[in-house]
Backbone as numpy.savetxt, mean C-alpha at the origin, in Angstrom:
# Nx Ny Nz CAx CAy CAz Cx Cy Cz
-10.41 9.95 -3.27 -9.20 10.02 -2.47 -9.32 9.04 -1.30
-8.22 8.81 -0.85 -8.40 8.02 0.21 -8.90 8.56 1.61
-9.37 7.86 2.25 -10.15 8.32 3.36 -10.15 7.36 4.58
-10.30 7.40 5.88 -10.92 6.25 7.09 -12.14 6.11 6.73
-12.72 6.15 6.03 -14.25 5.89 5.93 -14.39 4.88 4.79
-13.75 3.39 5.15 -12.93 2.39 4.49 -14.65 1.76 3.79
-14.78 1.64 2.30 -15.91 0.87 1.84 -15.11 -0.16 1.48
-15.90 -1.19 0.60 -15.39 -2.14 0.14 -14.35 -2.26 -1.09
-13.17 -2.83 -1.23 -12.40 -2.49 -2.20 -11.35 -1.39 -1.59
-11.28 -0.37 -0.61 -10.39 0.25 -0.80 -9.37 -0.20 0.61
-8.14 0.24 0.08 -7.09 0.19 0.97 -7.80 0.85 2.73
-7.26 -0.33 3.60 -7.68 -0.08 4.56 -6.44 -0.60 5.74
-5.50 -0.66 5.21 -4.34 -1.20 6.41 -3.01 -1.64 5.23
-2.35 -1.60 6.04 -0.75 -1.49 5.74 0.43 -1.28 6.21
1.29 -3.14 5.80 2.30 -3.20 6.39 3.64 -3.73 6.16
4.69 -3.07 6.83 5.92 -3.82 6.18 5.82 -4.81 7.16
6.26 -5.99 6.29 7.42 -6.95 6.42 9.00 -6.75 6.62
9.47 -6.96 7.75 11.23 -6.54 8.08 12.09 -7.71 8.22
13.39 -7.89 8.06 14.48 -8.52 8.55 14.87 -7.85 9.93
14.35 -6.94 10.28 15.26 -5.94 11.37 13.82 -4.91 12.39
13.07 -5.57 13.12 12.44 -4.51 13.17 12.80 -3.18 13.55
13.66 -3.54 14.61 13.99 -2.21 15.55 14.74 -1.37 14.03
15.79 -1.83 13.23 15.82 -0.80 12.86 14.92 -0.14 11.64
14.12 -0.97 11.48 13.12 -0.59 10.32 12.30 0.61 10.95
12.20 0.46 12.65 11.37 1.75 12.81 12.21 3.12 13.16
13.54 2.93 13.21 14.18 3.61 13.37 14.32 4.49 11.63
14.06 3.49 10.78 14.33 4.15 9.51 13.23 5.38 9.26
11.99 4.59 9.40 10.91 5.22 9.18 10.57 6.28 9.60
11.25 6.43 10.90 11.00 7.56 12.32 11.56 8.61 12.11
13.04 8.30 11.36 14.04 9.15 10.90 13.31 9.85 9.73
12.63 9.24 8.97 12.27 10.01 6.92 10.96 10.66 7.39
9.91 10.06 8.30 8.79 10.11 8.81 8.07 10.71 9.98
8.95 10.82 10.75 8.88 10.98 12.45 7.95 10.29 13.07
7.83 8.92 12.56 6.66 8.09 12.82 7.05 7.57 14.24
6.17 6.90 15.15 6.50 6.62 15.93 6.20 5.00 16.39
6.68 3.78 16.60 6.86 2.36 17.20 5.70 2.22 18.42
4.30 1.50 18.12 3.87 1.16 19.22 4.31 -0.52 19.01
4.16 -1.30 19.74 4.41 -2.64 20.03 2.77 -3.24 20.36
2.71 -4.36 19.64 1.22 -4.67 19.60 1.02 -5.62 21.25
1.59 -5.85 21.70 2.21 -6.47 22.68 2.96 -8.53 22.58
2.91 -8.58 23.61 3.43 -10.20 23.51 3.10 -11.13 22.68
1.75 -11.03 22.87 0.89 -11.65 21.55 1.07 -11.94 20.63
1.63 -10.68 20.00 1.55 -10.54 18.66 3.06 -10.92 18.20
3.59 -11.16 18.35 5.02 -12.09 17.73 6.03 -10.52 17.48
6.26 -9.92 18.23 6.52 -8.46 17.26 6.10 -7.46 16.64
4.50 -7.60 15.94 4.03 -6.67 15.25 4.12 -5.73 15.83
3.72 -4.68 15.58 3.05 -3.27 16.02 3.09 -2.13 15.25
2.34 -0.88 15.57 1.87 0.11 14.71 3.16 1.18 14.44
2.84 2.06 13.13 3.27 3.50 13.03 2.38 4.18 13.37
2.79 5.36 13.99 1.71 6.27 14.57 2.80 7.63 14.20
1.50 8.34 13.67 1.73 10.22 13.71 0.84 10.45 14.20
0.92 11.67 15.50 0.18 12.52 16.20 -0.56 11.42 16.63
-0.35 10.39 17.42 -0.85 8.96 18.27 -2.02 8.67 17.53
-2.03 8.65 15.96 -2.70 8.04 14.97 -1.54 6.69 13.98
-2.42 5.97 14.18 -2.15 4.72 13.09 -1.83 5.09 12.19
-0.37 5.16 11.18 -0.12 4.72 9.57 -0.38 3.74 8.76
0.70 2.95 9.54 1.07 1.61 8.86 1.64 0.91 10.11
1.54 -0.81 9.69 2.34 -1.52 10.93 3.31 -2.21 10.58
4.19 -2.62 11.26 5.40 -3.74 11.04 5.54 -4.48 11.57
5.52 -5.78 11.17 6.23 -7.07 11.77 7.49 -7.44 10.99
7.86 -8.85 11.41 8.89 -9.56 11.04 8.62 -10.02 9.88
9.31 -10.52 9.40 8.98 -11.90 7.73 8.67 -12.75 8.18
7.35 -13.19 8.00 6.86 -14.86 8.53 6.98 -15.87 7.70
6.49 -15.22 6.07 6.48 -15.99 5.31 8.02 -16.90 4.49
7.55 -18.23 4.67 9.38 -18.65 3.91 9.54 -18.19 2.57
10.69 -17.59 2.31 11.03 -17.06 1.39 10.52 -15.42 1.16
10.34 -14.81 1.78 9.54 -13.96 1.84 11.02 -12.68 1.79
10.35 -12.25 1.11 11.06 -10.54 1.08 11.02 -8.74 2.15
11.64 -8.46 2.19 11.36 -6.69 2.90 10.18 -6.62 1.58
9.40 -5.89 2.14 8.26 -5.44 1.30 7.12 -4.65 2.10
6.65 -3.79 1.42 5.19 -3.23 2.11 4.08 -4.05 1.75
3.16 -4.46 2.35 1.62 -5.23 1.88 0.58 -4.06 2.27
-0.32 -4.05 0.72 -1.56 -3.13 0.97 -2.06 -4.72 1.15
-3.41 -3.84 2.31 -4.61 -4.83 2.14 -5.88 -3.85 1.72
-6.58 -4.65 1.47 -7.81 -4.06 0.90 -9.25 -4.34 1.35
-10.11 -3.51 2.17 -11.26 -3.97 2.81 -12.03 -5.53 1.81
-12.60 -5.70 2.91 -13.53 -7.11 2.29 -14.70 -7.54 3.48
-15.65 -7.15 3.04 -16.69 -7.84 4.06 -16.85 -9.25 4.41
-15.63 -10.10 3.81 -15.89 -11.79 4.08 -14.34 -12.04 3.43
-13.94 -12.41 3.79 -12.10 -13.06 3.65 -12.24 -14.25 3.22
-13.13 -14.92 3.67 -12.45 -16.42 2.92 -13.92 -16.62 1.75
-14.58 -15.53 1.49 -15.40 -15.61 0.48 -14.41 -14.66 -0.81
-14.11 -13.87 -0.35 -12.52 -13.30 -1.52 -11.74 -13.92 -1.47
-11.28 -15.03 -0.51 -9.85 -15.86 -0.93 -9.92 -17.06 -1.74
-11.61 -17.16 -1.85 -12.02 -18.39 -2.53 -12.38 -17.43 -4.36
-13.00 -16.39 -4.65 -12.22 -15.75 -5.65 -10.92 -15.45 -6.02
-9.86 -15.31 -5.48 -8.91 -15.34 -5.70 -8.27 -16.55 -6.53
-8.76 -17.84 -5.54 -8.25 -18.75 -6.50 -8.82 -18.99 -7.72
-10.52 -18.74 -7.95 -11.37 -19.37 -9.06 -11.16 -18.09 -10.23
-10.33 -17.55 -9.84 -9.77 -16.16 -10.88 -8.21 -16.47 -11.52
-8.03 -17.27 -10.91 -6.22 -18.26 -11.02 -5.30 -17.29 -10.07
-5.83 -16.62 -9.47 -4.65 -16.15 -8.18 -4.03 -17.30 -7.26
-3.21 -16.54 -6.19 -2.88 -17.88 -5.22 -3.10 -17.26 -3.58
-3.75 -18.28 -2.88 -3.83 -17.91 -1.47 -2.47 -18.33 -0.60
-1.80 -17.18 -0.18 -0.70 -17.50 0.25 -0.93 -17.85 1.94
-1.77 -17.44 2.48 -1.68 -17.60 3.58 -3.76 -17.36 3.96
-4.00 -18.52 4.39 -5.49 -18.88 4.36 -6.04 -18.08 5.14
-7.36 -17.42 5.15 -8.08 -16.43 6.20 -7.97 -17.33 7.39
-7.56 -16.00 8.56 -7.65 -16.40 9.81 -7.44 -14.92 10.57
-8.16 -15.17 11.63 -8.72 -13.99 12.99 -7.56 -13.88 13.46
-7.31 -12.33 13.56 -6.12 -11.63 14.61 -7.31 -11.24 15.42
-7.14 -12.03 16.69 -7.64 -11.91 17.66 -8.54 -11.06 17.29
-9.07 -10.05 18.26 -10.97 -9.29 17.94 -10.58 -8.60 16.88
-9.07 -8.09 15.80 -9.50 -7.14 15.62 -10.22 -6.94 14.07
-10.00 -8.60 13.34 -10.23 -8.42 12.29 -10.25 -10.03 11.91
-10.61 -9.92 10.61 -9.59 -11.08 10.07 -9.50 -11.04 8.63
-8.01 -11.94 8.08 -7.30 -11.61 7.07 -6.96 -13.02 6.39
-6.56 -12.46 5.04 -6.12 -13.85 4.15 -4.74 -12.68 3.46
-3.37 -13.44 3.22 -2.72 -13.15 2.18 -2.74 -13.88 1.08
-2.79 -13.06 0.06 -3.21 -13.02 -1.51 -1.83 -12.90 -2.79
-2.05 -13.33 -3.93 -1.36 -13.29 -4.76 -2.40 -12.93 -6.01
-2.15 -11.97 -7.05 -2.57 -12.53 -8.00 -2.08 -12.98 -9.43
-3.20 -13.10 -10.33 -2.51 -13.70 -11.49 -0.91 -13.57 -11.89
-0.83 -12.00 -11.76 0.20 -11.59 -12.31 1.96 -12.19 -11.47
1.39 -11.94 -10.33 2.10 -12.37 -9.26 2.49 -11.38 -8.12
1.57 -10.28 -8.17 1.45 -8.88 -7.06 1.14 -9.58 -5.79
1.90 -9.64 -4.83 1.42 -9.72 -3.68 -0.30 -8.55 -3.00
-0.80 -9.10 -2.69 -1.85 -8.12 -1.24 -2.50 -9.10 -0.36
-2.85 -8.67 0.45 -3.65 -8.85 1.68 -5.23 -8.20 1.09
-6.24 -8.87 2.46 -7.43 -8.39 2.66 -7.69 -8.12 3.89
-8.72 -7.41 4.58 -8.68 -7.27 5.86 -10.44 -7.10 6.35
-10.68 -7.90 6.99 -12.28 -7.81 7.11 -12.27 -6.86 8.49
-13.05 -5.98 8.49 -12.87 -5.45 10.09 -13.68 -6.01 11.27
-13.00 -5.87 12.32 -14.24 -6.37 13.23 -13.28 -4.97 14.49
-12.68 -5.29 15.64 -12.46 -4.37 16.40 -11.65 -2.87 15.68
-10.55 -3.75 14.94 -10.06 -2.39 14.48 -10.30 -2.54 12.73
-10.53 -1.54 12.21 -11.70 -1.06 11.07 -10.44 -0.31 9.67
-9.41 -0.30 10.61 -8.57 -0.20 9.65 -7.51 1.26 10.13
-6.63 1.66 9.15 -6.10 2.73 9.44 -6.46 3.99 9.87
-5.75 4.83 10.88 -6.27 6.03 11.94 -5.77 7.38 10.78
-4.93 6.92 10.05 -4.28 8.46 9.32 -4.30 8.03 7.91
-4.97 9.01 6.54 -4.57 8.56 5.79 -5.31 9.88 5.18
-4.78 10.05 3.52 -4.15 11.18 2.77 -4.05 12.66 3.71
-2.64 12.41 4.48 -2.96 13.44 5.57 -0.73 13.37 5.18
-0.29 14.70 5.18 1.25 14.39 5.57 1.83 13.06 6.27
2.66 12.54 5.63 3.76 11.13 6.41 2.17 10.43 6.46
1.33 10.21 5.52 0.52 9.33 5.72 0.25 8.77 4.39
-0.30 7.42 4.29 -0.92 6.56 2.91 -1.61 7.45 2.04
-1.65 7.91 0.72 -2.32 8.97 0.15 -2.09 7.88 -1.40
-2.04 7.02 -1.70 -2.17 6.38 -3.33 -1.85 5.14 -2.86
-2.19 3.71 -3.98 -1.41 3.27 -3.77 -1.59 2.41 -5.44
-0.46 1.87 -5.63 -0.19 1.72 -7.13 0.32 0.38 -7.51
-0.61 -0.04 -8.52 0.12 -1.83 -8.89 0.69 -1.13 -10.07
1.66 -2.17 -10.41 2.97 -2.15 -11.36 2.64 -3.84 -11.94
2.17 -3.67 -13.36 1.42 -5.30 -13.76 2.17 -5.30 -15.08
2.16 -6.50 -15.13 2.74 -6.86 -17.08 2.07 -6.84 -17.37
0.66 -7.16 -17.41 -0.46 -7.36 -18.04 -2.25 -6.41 -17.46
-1.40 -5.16 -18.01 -2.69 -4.26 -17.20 -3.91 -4.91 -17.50
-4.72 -5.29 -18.86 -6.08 -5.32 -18.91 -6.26 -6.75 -18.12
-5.46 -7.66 -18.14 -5.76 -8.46 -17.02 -5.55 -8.41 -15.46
-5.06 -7.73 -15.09 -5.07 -7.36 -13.70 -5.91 -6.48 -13.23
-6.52 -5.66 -14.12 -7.93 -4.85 -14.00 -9.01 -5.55 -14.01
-8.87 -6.87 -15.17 -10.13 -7.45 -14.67 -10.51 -8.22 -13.67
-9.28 -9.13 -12.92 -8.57 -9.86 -11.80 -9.58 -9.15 -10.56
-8.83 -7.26 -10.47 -9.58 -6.82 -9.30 -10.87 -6.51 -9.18
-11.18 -6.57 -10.61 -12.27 -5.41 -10.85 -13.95 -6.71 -10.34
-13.39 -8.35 -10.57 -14.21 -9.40 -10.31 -14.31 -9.43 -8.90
-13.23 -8.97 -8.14 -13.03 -9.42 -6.60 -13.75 -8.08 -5.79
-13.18 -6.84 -6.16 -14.17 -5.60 -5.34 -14.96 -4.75 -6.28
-15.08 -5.03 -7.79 -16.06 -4.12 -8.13 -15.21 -2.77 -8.64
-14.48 -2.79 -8.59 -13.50 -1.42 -8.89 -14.08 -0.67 -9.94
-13.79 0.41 -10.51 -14.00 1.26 -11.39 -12.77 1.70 -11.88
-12.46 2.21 -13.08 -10.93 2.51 -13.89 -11.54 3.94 -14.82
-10.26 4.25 -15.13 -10.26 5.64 -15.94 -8.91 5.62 -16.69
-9.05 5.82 -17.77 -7.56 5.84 -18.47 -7.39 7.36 -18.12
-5.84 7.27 -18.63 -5.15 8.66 -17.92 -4.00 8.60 -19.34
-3.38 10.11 -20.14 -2.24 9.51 -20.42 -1.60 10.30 -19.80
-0.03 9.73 -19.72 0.75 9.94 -18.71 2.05 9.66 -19.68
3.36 10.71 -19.21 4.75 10.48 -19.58 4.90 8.75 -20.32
4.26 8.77 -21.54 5.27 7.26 -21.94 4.48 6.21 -21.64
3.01 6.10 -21.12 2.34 4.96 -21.48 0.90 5.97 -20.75
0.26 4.41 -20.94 -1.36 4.86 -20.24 -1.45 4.50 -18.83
-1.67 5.39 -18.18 -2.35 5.34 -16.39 -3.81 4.90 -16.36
-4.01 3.90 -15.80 -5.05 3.79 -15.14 -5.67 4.20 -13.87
-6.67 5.06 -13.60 -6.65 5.52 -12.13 -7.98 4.62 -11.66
-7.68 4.23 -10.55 -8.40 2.95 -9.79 -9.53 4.07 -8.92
-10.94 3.25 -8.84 -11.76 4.25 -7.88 -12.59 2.60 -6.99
-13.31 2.96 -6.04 -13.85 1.65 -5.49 -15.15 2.53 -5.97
-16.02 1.33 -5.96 -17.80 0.92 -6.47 -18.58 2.00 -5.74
-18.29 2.85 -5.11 -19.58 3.51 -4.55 -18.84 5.05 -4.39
-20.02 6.13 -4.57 -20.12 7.53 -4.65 -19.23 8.05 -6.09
-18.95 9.56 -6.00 -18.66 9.65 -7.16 -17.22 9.02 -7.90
-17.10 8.97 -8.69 -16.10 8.04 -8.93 -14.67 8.80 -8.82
-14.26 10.24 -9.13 -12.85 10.77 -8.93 -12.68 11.05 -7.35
-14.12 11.42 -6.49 -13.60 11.64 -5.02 -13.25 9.73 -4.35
-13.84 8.73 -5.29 -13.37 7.47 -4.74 -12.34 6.82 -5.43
-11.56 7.83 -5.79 -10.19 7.17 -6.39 -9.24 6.95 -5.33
-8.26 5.70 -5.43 -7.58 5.29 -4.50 -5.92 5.46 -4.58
-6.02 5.26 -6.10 -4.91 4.16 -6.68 -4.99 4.24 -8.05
-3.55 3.50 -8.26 -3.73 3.37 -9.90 -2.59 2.00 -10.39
-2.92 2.07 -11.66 -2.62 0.60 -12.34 -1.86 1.17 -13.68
-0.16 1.04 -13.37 0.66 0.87 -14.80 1.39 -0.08 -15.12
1.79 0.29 -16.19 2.61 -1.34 -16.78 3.74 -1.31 -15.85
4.25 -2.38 -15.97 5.41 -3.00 -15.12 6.79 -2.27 -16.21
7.73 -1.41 -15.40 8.83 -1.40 -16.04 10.06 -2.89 -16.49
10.60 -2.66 -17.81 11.68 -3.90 -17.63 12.26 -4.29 -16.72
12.33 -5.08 -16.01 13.31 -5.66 -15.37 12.47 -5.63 -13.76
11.21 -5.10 -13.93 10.58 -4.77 -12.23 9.42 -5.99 -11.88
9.42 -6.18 -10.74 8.89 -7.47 -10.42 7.21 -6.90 -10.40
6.25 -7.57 -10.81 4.62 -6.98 -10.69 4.72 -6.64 -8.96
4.19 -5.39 -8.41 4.32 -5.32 -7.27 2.98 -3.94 -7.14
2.09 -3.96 -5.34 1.81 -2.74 -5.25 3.04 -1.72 -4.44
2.71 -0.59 -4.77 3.69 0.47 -4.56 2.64 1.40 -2.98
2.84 1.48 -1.81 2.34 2.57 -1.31 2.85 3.95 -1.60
2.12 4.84 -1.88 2.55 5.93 -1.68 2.29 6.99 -0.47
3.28 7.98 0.27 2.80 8.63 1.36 3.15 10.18 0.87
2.09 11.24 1.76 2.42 12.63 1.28 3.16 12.60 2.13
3.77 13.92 1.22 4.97 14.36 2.16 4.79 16.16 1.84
5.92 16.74 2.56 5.34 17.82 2.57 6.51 18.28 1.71
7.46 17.82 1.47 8.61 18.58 0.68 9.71 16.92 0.48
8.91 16.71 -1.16 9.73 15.25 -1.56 11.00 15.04 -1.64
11.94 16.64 -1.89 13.39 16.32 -2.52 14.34 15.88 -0.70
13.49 16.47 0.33 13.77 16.59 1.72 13.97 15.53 2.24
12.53 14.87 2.03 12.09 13.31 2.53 12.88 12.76 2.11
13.37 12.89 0.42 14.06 11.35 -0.31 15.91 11.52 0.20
15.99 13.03 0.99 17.75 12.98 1.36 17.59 12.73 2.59
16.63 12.76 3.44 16.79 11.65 4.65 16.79 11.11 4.55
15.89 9.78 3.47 16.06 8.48 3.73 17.19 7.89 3.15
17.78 8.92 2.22 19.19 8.08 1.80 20.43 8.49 2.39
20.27 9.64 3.85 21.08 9.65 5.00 21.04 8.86 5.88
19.27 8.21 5.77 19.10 7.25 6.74 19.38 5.93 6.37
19.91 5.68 5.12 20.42 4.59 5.08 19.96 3.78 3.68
18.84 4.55 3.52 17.73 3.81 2.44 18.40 3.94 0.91
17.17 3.67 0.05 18.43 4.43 -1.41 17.21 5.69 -2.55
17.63 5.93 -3.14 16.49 6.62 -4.08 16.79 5.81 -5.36
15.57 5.08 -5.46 15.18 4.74 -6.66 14.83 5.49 -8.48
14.47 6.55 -7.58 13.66 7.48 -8.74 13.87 8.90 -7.78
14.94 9.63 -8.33 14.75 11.15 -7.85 13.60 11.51 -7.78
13.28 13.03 -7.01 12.02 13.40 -6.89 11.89 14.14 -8.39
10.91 14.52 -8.66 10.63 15.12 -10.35 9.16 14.79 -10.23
8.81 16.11 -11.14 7.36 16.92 -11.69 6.39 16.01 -12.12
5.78 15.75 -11.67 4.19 15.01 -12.64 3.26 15.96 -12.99
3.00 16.65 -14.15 2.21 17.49 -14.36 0.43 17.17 -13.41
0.15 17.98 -12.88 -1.41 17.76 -12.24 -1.37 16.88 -11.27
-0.27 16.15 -10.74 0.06 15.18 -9.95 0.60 15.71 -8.87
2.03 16.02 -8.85 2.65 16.61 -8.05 3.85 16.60 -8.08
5.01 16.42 -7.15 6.15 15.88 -6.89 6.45 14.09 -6.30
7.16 13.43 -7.39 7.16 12.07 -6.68 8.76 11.76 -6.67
9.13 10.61 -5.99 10.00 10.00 -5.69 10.31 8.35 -5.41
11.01 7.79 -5.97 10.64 6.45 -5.48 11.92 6.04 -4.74
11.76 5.53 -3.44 12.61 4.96 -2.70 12.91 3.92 -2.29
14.11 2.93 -1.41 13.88 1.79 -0.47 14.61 2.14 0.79
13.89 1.08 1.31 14.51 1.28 2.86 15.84 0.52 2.81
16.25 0.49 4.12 17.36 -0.05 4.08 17.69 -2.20 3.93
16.55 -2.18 4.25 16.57 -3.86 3.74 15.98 -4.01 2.41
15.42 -2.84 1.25 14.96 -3.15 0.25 13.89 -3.02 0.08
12.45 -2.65 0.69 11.73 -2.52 0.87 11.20 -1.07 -0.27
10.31 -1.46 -1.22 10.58 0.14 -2.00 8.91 0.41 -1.91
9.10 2.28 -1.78 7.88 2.66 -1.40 8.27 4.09 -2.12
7.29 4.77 -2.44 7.03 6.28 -2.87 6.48 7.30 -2.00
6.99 8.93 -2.27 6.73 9.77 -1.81 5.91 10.67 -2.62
5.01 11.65 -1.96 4.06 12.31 -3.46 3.90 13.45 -2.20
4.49 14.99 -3.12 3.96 16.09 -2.41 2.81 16.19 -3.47
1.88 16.39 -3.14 0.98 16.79 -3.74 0.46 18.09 -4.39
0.03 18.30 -5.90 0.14 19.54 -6.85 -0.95 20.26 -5.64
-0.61 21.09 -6.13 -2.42 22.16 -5.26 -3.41 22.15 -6.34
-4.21 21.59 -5.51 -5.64 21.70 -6.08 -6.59 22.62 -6.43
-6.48 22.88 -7.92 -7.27 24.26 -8.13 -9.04 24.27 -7.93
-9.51 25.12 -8.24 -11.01 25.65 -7.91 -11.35 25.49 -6.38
């Protein structure tokens, strides 16, 4: 499961990209009760989500040209421009070359084969996200690939990953774990085929405490529902949504865990 106790390979930060910040945190605040810190001047706009004056996720503006509303996972890495230089010798693309945000880290944006956007994030002051598989917090997060056995092997060269087939409603799940301890408590994530017509993308997912709730605020708040909420056997309750600039992300109450 996911955890702050970020090893190598697993999700360790996460952020939208906006056309709108102010109201992007207004969206979020509304489905979420998250709350807008501002990273200050510096930072061109960025700044954090916070529950209970813990870190979620952060938001900035669209920097990139051509660039879309979207969420970016990044994924720990003890050396950024030693993974951005795999990236390419794997046929990915470096979209944006490693470079230092000031003390707190430093980062490369990534593409791969398939054409999934992510990030990496090396830590140095800040180590990564303050809240995570906790309510209105990061709890999965999920690539959507045309070509699963190659995008498994893509990641699996860059952090070492571990996989598990799963079957699932109408195809095979892959459930993603990172390289160290046992392998179902270091599951993160998971890897399915790309539906028709859907662009290869990762998906965050956040718990929630009551999905059908979450997904009629956000489409009071403006957003849309992609995917009503509905049953995943052993899974839980999910939902797939967007924000109001397009931005699509999932909700997961989570089944109760027996024994």
């Amino acid at each position: 499961m996911l955890s702050t106790d970020f090893v190598t390979g697993a999700p360790n930060w996460l952020d939208l990209g906006s056309p709108d910040t102010a109201a992007s945190a207004q969206f979020y605040g509304s489905v979420f009760g998250w709350d807008f810190q501002s990273a200050g001047p510096e930072a061109g706009g960025y700044g954090f989500f916070q529950k209970d004056g813990r870190t979620v996720a952060a938001l900035g503006p669209l920097t990139e040209e051509g660039a879309s509303p979207a969420w970016t996972v990044y994924f720990r890495t003890p050396d950024a421009d030693a993974t951005a230089k795999a990236v390419e010798q794997a046929g990915g693309t470096v979209r944006v070359e490693p470079f230092d945000v000031m003390d707190a880290g430093r980062m490369a944006c990534l593409t791969d084969p398939g054409g999934a956007d992510f990030s990496v994030w090396q830590p140095a002051a800040t180590k990564g996200l303050e809240r995570t598989h906790e309510e209105d917090a990061l709890c999965w997060a999920e690539l959507h690939a045309q070509d699963v056995p190659a995008a498994l092997s893509f990641y699996r060269s860059l952090f070492g990953w571990r996989s598990q087939e799963m079957a699932a409603p109408g195809m095979t799940y892959t459930v993603l774990s990172t390289s160290e301890g046992d392998q179902q408590d270091a599951s993160f994530g998971g890897l399915a085929p790309a539906q028709e017509g859907m662009e290869p993308r990762w998906i965050p997912y956040f718990a929630v405490a009551d999905a059908d709730a979450t997904a009629e605020r956000a489409r009071e708040s403006g957003g849309t529902v992609i995917m009503p909420a509905s049953d995943v056997p052993d899974v839980g309750r999910i939902a797939w949504l967007a924000d109001p600039h397009g931005a699509p992300f999932a909700i997961l109450k989570p089944a109760p865990q027996h024994g």
